[in-house]
N, C-alpha and C positions, 0 to 999 in steps of 0.2 A: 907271331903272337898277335891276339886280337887288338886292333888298338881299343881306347876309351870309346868311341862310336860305334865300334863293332858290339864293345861289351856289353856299353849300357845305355848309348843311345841306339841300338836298334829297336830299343821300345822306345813306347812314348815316353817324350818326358815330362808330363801331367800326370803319368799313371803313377797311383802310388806304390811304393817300395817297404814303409815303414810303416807299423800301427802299433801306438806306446798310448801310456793315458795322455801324454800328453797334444795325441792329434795325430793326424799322419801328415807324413814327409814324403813327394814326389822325388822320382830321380831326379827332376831337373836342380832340386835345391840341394840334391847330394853330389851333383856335377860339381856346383859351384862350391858347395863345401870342402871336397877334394882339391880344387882347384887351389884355393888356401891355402888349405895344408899342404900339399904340395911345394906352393912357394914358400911357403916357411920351411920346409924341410931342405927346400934347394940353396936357398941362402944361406943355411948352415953346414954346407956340402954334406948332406946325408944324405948317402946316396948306395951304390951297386956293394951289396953284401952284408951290411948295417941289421943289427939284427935290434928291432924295436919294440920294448916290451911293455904293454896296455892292459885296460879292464876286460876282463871278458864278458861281464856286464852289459848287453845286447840295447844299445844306443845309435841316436843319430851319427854324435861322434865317430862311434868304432864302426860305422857301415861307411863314413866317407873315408876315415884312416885308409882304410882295406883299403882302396883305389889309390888315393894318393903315395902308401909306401910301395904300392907295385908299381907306379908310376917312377918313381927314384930309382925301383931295380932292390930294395929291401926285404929282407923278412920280416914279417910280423910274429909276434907271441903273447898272441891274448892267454894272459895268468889269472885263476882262479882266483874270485875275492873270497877273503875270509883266511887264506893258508897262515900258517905262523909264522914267523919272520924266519925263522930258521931256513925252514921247507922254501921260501918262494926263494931264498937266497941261492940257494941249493939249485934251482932250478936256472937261473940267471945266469948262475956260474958256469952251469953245465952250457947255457947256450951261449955265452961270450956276450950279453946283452949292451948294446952300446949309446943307448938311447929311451925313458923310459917316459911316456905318455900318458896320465891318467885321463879323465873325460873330464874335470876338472879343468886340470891345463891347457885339455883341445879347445874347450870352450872359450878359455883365456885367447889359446890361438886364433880361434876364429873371430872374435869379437876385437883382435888386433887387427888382422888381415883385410878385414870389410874394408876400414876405414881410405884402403885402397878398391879399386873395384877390378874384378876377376874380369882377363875376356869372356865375351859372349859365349852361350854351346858351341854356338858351328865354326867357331876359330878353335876349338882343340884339335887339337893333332897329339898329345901324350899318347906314347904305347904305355902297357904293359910291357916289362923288359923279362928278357924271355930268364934270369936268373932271380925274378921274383919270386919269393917263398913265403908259407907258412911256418912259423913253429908250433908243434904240439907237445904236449906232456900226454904220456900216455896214463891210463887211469890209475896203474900203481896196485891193479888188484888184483894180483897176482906175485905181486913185490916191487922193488922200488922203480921210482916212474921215471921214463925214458922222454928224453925229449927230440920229436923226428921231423927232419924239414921234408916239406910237400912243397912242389915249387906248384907255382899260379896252374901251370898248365897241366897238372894233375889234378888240382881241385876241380879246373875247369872241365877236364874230358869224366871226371866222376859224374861229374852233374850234368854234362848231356848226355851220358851213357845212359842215367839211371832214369832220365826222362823216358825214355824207349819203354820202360815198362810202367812208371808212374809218370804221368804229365804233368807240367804244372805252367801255369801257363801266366798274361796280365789277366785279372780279375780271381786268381785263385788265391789263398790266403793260406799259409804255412805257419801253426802253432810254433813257437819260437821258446819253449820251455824247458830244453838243454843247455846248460851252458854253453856259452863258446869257448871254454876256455878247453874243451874237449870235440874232437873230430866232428862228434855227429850232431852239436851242435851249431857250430862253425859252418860247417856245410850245407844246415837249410839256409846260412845267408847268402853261399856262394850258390846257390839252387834260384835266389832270389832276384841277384844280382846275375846271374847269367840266361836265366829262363824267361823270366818276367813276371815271375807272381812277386807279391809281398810276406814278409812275415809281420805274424802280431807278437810284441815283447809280452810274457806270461810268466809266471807260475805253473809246477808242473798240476794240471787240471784234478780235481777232487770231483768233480760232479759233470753231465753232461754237457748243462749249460756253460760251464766255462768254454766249451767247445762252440757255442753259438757262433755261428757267421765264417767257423772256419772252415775250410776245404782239406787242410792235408794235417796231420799229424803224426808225431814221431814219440814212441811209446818205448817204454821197457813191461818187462810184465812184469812188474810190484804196480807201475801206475794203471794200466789195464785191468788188472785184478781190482784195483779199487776203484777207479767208472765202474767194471760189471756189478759190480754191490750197489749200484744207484739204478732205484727201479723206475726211472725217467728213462724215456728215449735217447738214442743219439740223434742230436741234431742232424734235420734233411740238408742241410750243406755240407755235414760232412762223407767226402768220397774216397777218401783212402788213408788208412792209418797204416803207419809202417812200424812194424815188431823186431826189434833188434836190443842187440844189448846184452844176451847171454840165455839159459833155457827157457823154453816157459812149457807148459802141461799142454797135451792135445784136448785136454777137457777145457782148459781158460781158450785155447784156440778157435773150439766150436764153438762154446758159449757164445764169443766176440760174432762170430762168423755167421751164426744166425742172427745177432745185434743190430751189426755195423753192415754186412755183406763185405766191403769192398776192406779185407784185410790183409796186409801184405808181410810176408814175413822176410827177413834179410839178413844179410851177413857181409862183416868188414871188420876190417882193425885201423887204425891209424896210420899204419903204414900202407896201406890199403886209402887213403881218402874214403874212408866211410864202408862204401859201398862197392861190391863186387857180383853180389847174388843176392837173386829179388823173385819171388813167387806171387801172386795171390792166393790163398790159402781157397781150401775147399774142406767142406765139413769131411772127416774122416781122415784129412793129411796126415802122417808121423809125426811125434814131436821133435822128431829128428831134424827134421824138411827143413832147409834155408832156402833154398830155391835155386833158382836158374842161371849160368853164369851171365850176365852183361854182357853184348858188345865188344869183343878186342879185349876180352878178358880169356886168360887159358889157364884152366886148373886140371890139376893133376894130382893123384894120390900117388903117394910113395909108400912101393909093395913090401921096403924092410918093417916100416911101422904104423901106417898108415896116416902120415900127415899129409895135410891137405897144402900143395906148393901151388904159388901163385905168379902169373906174370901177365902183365898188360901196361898201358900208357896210364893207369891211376897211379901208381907207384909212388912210392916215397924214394926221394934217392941218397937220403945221408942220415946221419944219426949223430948228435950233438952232444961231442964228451971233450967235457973241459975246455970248453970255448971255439975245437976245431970241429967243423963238417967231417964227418967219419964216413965216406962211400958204402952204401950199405949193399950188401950182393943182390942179384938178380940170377936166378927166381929167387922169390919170397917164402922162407919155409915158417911157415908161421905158428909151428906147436900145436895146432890144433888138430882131432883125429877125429878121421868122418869117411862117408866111399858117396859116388857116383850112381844115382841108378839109372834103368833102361831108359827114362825118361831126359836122360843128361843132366839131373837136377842133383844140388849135392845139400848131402845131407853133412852133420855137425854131431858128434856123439861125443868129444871129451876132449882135455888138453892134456897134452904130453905133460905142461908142469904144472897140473892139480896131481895125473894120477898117483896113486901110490899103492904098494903092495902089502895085501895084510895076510900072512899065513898062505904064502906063495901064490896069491891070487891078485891081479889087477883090480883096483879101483879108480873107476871114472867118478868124482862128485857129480857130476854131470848130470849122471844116470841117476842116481839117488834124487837129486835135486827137482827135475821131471818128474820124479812118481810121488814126492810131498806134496808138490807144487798144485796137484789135478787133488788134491784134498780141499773140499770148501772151504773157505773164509781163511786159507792161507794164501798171504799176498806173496810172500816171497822166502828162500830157503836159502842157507849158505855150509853148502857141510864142507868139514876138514878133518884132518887126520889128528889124531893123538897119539904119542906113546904109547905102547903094549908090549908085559916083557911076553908073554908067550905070544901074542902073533905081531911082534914088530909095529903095527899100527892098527887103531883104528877107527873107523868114521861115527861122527859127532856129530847132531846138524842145529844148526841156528834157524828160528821159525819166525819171522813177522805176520800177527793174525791179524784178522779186520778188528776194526773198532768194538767195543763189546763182544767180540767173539772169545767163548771161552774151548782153550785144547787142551786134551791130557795126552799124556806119553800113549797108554794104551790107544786113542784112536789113533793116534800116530802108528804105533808099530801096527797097527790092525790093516793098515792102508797100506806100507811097506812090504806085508806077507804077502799081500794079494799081489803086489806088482814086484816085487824085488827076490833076487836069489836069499837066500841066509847070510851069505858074507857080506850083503852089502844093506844089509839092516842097522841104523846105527846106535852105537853102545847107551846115547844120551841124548835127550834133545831140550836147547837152550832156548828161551826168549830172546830173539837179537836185541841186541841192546839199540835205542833211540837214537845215536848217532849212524850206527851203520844202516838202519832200517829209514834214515833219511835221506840214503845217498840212494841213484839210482840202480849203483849197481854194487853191492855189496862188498866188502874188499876182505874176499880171501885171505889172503897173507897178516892184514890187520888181526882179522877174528884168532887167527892159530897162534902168533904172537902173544895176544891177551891171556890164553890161556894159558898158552906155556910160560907167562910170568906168574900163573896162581890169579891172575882177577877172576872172583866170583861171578858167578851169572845165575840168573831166575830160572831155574828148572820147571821142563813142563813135567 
């Protein structure tokens, strides 16, 4: 495994790593801050297996945490701020969490630790220890949320794989406006911390300018949807925005594509470190298109259903139930259904557990979800299924419009006939409601729940 000078001092350590309001932070003053923390972790013997759980709150703190807990040989589990105590408990339990950190206490730790003085750079010799890990909770939107250890050295070959088709370099600047407390934002800090760019702490962008000065950005398409409604420019720094996170319309793709130019679309889950498949979009792609597999990645479709199996060095290798590491199998069958074309590039058309059958027919929301989506001034779509006694089920869809944008059902179903079979027109279409239309990525299983307890919703 790389030591600490391989990792992060093969760049400079003047360059900077971090951009918060509060200034930027070079690598050299997150050496020393690991360094810290580190020896306060090792005098408390925390050390090889330790699972330690933090902010996911994208700070100085939690970029030198990450070094110093791989340095002991720990996992870390940056936990979403805001969850109910219930839910984080829940999650804690599930990963056996033995040690908990806020940025609070780090800062306490560090302003103990000074008081002593850290060796210089060039005396470290810390590795990373090769059973360093992450914890992730997975998004939960699809049903309740799993929590997957990624050791170092999967985050690590994620992020030079995915360099091969995006670069990122010292001097490039990485929007940092995904939580960490999930994969794909976690990983522009490990993209950061292994590559040489920095990230800026953000807010997910409302306008172009928020985008000023940056270089890379990582996008779902509800937040792309709303930049393309801002009749400003994209900033001439920015060079490559990456589209992940679940459908989006071939019409938001062009739109962007003649925008932005440099648009990439991609595909990964959690167990996956992020990233697997990565394209540059080209006006007229599928909405299907994820792209190209990375590097020492092998996908395969399986010919009984067609899920898309997966295996390479990103891997996750355990799953965290009730405090033990669970061996998770290899290859990766990940529910998702898609096919391979001439070009070797794979496409994503639906998951094994959205679809459902209504009057002996398959339904992908997938698909549905794509032909709302390419309707103007619609940011974002979330259909599910309902009870139906004559056909068993059927599809509903949740609509988040742009800001004064007004929709009725009829243009809806008008948009639907022209792209969708009959069966997969849906019976109702709701106003998503303001917390789910906050989150990036809408939570299926939440919405079908709400309604199958009777909570009302805003009909279009």
């Amino acid at each position: 495994m790389r030591s600490w000078r391989d990792a992060l001092m093969g760049h400079s350590i003047v360059s900077p790593i971090l951009f918060s309001s509060e200034g930027a932070v070079s690598r050299g003053e997150i050496i020393v801050d690991s360094l810290y923390i580190d020896r306060w972790l090792t005098r408390r013997k925390v050390g090889s297996y330790a699972v330690i759980a933090c902010d996911a709150s994208l700070s100085r703190e939690l970029v030198a945490l990450i070094f110093a807990a791989a340095a002991v040989g720990a996992t870390l589990f940056p936990i979403a701020d805001g969850l109910p105590p219930a839910a984080r408990a829940q999650l804690e339990r599930a990963a056996g969490v033995t040690l908990t950190l806020t940025n609070s206490t780090l800062r306490e730790i560090l302003a103990e630790e000074s008081l002593t003085p850290a060796p210089p750079p060039p005396l470290i010799v810390r590795r990373i220890l090769s059973h360093a890990a992450f914890a992730v909770a997975t998004s939960g939107s699809t049903g309740t949320p799993r929590v997957i250890s990624i050791p170092w050295s999967a985050a690590h070959m994620s992020a030079i794989n995915g360099a091969s088709v995006i670069p990122f370099r010292i001097g490039d600047v990485w929007l940092a406006s995904l939580s960490c407390a999930h994969i794909g934002g976690l990983m522009i800090v490990v993209r950061a911390l292994v590559l040489g760019g920095a990230v800026r702490v953000a807010t997910a962008p409302r306008l172009w300018r928020d985008l000023d000065g940056v270089t890379h950005a990582s996008l779902v398409a509800t937040q792309l949807a709303r930049l393309m409604e801002d009749p400003a420019s994209p900033p001439p720094s920015l060079r490559a925005v990456m589209l992940g996170g679940g459908p989006s319309s071939a019409a938001l793709r062009d739109a962007a594509v003649a925008r932005i130019g440099a648009l990439y679309s991609t595909y990964g889950l959690t167990e996956t470190s992020s990233q697997v498949a990565t394209t540059k979009l080209q006006h007229g792609d599928p909405d299907t298109l994820v792209g190209a597999p990375l590097p020492d990645v092998k996908v395969v479709i399986d010919a009984r259903n067609n899920e898309i199996v997966l295996d390479g060095p990103m891997l996750a290798d355990a799953e965290f139930i009730d405090g033990r590491r669970v061996r998770l199998p290899r290859p990766l069958y990940t529910r998702d259904v898609g096919w391979i074309d001439d070009a070797r590039r794979l496409h994503v058309t639906g998951r094994l557990d959205g679809m459902f059958i209504s009057g002996g027919k398959n339904i992908h929301p997938e698909e549905i979800e794509r032909a709302l989506s390419a309707i103007s001034s619609v940011r974002a779509v979330c259909v599910v299924a309902v009870a139906d006694e004559k056909w068993g089920a059927r599809p509903v869809a949740f609509i988040a419009v742009a800001d004064h944008a007004y929709m009725t059902k009829s243009q809806l179903n008008s948009a639907a006939r022209a792209a969708l079979a009959p069966h997969l027109i849906p019976d109702a279409y709701f106003l998503m409601p303001e917390d789910e239309a906050a989150r990036a990525k809408p939570s299926r299983a939440a919405l079908a729940a709400r309604l199958a307890a009777g909570e009302q919703f805003t009909s279009l």
